[in-house]
C-alpha positions as CSV (number, residue, x, y, z in Angstrom):
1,X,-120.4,-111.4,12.3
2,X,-121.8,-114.9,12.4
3,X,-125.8,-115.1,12.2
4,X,-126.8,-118.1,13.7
5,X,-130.6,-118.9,12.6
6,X,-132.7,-122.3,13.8
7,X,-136.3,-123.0,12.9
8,X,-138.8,-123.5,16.1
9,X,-140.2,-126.9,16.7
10,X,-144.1,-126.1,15.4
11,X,-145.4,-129.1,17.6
12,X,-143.6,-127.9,20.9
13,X,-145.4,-128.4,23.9
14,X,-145.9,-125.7,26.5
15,X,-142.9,-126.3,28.3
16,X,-140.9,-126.2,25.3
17,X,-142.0,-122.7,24.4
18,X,-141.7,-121.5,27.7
19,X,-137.5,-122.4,27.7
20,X,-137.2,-120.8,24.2
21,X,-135.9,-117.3,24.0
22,X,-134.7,-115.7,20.9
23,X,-131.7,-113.9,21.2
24,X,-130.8,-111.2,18.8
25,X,-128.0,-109.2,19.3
26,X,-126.5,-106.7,16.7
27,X,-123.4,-105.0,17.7
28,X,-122.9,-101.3,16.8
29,X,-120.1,-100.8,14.3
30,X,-118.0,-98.7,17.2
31,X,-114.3,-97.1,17.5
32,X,-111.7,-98.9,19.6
33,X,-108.8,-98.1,21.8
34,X,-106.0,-98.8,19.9
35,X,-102.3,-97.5,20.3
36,X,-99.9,-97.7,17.9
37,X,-96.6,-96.2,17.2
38,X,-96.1,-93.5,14.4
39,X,-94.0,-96.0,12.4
40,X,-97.0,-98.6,12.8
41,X,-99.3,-96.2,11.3
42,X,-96.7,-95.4,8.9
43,X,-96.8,-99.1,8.1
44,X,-100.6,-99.6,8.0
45,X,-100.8,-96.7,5.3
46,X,-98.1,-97.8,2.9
47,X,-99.5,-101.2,2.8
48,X,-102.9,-99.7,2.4
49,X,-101.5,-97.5,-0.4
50,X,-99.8,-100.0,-2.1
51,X,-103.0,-102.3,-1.9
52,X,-105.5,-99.8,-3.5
53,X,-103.3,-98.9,-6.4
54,X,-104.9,-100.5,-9.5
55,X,-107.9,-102.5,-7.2
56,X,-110.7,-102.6,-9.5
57,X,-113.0,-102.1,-5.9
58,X,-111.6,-98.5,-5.6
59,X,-114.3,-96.5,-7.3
60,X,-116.3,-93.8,-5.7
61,X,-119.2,-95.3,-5.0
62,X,-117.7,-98.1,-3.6
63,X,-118.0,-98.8,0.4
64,X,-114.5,-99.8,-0.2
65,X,-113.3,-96.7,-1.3
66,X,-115.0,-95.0,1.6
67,X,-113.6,-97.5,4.3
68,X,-110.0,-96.7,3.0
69,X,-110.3,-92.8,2.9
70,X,-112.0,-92.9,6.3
71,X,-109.4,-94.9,7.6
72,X,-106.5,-92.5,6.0
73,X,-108.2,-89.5,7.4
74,X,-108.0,-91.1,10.6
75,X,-104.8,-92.0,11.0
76,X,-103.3,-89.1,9.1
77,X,-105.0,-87.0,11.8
78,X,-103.8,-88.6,14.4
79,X,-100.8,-88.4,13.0
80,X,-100.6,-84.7,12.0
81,X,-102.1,-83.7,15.6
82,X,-99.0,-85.8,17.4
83,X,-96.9,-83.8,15.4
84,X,-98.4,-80.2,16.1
85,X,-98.6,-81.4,19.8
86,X,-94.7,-81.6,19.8
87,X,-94.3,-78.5,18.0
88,X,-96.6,-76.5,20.4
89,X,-94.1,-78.1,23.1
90,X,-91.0,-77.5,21.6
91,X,-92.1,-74.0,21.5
92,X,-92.7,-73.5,25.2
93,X,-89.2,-74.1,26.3
């Protein structure tokens, strides 16, 4: 996200202070709707895998490392509870 940052005029006149707002906005870091397929997914974590292996930025204390196992567990879940979904249906016929 862009910061945009201006120094205010120290001689404005009244007027001028009057139209001035500052406007700072911060938008939450927040989940999306997104809907992919489960070859997509399948897609997204390969390259993902291939990526990390041997990247120096992969440590354990890295916000990297987090990002990437938090994205895993994500879409493995999902993943993992489509699959449990169709066996609970396949069992009710």
């Amino acid at each position: 996200m862009t910061k945009y940052q201006v120094t205010a005029n120290p001689n404005a006149t009244n007027s001028e202070l009057d139209a001035k707002q500052i406007v700072s906005t911060t938008i939450p870091d927040c989940d999306l709707p997104v809907s992919l397929t489960e070859g997509q997914i399948s897609t997204i974590l390969y390259i993902m895998e291939g990526y990390i292996q041997g990247n120096d930025d992969y440590d354990e204390d890295s916000v990297f490392y987090q990002d990437v196992n938090n994205i895993f567990q994500k879409l493995e879940t999902v993943v993992d509870s489509h699959y449990d979904r169709l066996e609970e249906l396949c069992k009710e016929k």
